[in-house]
N, C-alpha and C positions, 0 to 999 in steps of 0.2 A: 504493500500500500504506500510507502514510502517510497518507492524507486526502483529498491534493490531487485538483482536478480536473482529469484529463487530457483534452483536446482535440485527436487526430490527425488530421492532414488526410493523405490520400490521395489518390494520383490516380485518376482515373474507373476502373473495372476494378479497383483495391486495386493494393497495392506485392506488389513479388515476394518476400516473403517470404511472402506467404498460399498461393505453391507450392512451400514448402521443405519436405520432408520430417523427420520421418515424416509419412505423411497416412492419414486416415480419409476414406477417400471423397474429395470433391474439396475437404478444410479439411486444413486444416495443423495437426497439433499443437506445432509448433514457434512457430506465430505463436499460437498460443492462450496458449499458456505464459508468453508474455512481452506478452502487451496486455491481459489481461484484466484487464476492470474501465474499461478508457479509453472516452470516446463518440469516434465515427469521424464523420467530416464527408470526403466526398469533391468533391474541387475540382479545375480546370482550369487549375493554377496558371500554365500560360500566356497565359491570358484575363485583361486588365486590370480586369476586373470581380470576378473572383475574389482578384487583389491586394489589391485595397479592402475587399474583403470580411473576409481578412485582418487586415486595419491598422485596420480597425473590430473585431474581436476582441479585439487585442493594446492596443487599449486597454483594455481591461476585465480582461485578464491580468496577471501576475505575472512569467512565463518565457517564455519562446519558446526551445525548443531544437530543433537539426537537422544533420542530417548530410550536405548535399548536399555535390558535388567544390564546394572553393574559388573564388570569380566565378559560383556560379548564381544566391544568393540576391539579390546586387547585379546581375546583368542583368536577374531578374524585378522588382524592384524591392523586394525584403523583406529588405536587408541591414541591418544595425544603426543605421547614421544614417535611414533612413528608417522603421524601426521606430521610433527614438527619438522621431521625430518626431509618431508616433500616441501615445507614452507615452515622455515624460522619464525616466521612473524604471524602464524595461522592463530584465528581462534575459535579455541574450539568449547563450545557450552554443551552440558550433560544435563539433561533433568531425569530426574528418576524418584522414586518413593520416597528410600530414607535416605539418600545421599550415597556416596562413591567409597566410603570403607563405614566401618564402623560394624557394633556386634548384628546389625539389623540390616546391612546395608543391602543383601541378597535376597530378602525377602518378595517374593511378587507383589506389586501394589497398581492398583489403579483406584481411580477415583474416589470411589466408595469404600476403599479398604480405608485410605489414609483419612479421607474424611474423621471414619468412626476412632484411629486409633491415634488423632492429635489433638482428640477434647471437642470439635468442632461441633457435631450430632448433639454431644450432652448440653454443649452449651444454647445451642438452638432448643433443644429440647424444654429445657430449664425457660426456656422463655415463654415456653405455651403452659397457662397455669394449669389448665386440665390432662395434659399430656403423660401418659404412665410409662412411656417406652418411646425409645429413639424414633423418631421419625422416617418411611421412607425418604432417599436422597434425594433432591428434588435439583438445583443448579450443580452441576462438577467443578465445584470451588476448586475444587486438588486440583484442576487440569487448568481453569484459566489462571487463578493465580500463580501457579508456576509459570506459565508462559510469560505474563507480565511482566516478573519478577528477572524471565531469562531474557526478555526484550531490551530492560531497564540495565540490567546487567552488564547484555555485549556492546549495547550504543555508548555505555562508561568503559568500556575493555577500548571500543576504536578508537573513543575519543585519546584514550591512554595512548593509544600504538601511533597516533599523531603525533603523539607529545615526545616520544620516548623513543619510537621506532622497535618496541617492543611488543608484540605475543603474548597469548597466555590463554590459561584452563579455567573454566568457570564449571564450577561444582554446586546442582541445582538440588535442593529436593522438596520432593512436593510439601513434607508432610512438616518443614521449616517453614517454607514460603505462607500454608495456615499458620501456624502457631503466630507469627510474625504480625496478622493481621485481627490479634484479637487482645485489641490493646487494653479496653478495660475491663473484661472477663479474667484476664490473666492477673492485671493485678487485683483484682477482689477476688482471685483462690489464694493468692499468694499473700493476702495480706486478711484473709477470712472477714471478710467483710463484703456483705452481698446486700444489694436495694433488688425492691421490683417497679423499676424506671420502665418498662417494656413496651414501647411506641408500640403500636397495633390498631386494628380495627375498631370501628364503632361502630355500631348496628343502625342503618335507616331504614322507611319505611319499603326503600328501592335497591339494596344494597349497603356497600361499606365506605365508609371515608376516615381519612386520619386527623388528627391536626394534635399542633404540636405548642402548649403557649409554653414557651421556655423561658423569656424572661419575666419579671414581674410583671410586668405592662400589659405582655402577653396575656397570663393569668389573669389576673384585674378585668382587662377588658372582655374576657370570654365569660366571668362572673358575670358580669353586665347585661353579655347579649344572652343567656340562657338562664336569667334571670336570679339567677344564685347568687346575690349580695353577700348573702349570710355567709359563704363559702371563704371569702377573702379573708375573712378573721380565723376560722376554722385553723386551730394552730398544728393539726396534721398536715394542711396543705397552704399553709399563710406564706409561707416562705417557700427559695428555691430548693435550700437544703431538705426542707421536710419533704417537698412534695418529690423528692427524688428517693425518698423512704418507703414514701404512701402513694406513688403513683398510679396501681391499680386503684386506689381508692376512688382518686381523681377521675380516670376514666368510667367508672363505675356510673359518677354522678355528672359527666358531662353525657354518658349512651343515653341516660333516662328523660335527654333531652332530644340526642339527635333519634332517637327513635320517633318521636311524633313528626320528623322533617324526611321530603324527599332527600338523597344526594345530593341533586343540585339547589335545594332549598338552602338545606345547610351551608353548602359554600359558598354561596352566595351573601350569606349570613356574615358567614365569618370574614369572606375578601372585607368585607365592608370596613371591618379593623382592621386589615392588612395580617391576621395571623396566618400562623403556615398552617397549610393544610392544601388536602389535595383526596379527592374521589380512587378508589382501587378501580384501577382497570385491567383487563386482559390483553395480550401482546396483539390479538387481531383488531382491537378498539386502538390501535396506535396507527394503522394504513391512513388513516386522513389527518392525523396530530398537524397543526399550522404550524408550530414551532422545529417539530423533526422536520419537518418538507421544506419550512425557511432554512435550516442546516442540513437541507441534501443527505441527512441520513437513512432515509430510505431511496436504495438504488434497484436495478435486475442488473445480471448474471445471468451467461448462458451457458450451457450444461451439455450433454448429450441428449435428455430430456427436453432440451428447449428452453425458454424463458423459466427463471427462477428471482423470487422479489426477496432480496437480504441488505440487512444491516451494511452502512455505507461507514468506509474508514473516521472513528470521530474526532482525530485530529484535524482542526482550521491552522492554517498558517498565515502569516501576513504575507511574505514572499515567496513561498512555494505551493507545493499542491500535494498532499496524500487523496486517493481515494482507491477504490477495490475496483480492482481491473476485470474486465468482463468473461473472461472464457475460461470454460475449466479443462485442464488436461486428460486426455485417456493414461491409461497405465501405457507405458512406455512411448509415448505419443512425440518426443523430442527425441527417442535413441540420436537417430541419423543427426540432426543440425546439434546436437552438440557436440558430441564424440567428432564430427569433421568442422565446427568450427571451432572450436575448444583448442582439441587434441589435433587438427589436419590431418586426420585418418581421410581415409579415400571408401568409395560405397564398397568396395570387396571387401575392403578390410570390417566393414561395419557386417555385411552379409557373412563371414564368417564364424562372427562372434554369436550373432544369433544363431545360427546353422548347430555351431556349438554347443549353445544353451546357456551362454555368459551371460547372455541377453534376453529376456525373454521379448515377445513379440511385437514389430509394428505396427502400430493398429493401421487399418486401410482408411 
């Protein structure tokens, strides 16, 4: 989305997330949504020919990042000192569960393991006051904040390799990258001090809205509009310190308001004071949002399936341009134009490698 040029290598057949659902036929909208725009090179990366193959790219590259379990890239022979050794100055970023050694580090993890075993599920849990047991996993925290996390990471690695003319390894793991983002849960186990502050729902006659009076003004004036005077003295919720003790309370006696209000009654209500608040909606109640469509965040994408409508790159810039480039790769779909402009191989030498099995196939 940035520029760069990305170079996926797959295994012959594609990675299995090209059968992760939702699907159009036998494509994935889920793999559409997050590769599109990369050229796809399909390889047999356990063929020593295909290593090389590799290691003649990564010299001509910038990044090399992956996510295999810990010890695959060093027995096929593509770990960091042997990368380094096709390019001094390569960087190369790892993400994986629990990181690159350590007593856990071999462990298989994906999303929902790391999720439940970095406190994340209990903590969420702990917020639904009726809730008896973890919750099914509903967004794959482990997966995009690692990527965040390894984004943030290699754009500080280049900036360095500007400065320095130096290289280097970035060591990602999922189940760090949560812990990292639970800033005041952590310190209220660590310091045994727990409120029930827990933003959430309030029940309308149409549905659900939030609002949030956080500072005193706030409170005071929500007093006002759902006529609760009395409430501002109430010395469970008089103050900000109380009412982050007795926050349930709070909400308790602002639902017994917004229940007699449509949704957009109440917000209407509340804009009037400027508090925060905002109506729950669903991802398909966002297709017409003024504000995403004034910031071009809903774009298409074309696929093998056709037109696909996804999330547009959300960085603005003053002087440049990010956005998500339109077309998705087949599995192996770039073999030929990179392997000959890359590497100046010639078409035999490219029809060999396939013939062989180095390669698995050109799509027509």
């Amino acid at each position: 989305d940035l520029g760069a040029e990305v170079i996926k290598i797959e295994a012959p057949g594609g990675e299995i997330l090209r059968k992760a659902g939702p699907m159009r036929g036998e494509v994935s909208t889920m793999f559409s949504a997050v590769n599109s725009g990369k050229y796809c090179m399909s390889m047999d990366l356990k063929r020593p020919e295909a290593v090389e193959l590799c290691k003649r790219l990564v010299a001509k590259c910038d990044v090399v990042a992956e996510n295999s379990r810990p010890g695959v890239m060093r027995r096929l022979g593509l770990d960091y000192p042997s990368l380094k050794s096709a390019n001094a100055k390569i960087i190369m970023c790892s993400i994986s569960g629990y990181g690159q050694t350590g007593p856990e580090a071999s462990r298989r993890a994906y999303a929902p393991i790391v999720q439940a075993t970095s406190g994340y599920e209990i903590v969420t849990q702990r917020a639904q006051p009726d809730q008896q047991k973890p919750m099914n996993m509903g967004l794959p925290v482990g997966d995009t904040s690692a990527s965040l996390q390894a984004f943030g990471a290699i754009v500080a690695a280049l900036f360095y390799r500007e400065r320095t003319g130096i290289g280097q390894y970035i060591d990602i793991a999922m189940q760090d990258t949560i812990l990292a983002t639970m800033h005041k849960d952590f310190q209220a186990a660590f310091n045994h001090e727990m409120n029930d502050r827990h933003y959430g729902p309030l029940e309308t006659r149409d549905g659900f809205i939030m609002v949030i009076p956080l500072s005193q003004r706030h409170f005071e004036d929500l007093m006002h509009l759902i006529s609760r005077q009395d409430l501002i003295s109430d010395p469970q919720i008089s103050t900000i310190t109380a009412r982050i003790y007795n926050y349930d309370y709070l909400q308790d006696e602002i639902e017994k308001w917004t229940r007699t209000k449509t949704c957009a009654e109440a917000i209407a209500i509340f804009e009037s004071k400027k508090l925060p608040c905002a109506e729950y909606r669903g991802i398909v109640d966002l297709e017409d949002d003024p504000q995403l469509n004034h910031r071009g965040m809903l774009t298409e994408i074309t696929d093998p399936a056709g037109p696909l409508k996804v999330p547009n790159s959300p960085f603005l810039y003053s002087e440049t341009q990010a956005a998500v480039r339109h077309t998705v790769a087949r599995v192996g779909e770039h073999n030929y134009d990179i392997l000959t402009t890359h590497l100046g191989m010639n078409e035999d030498e490219v029809a060999a490698l396939e013939k062989a099995g180095v390669l698995g196939p050109t799509p027509d």
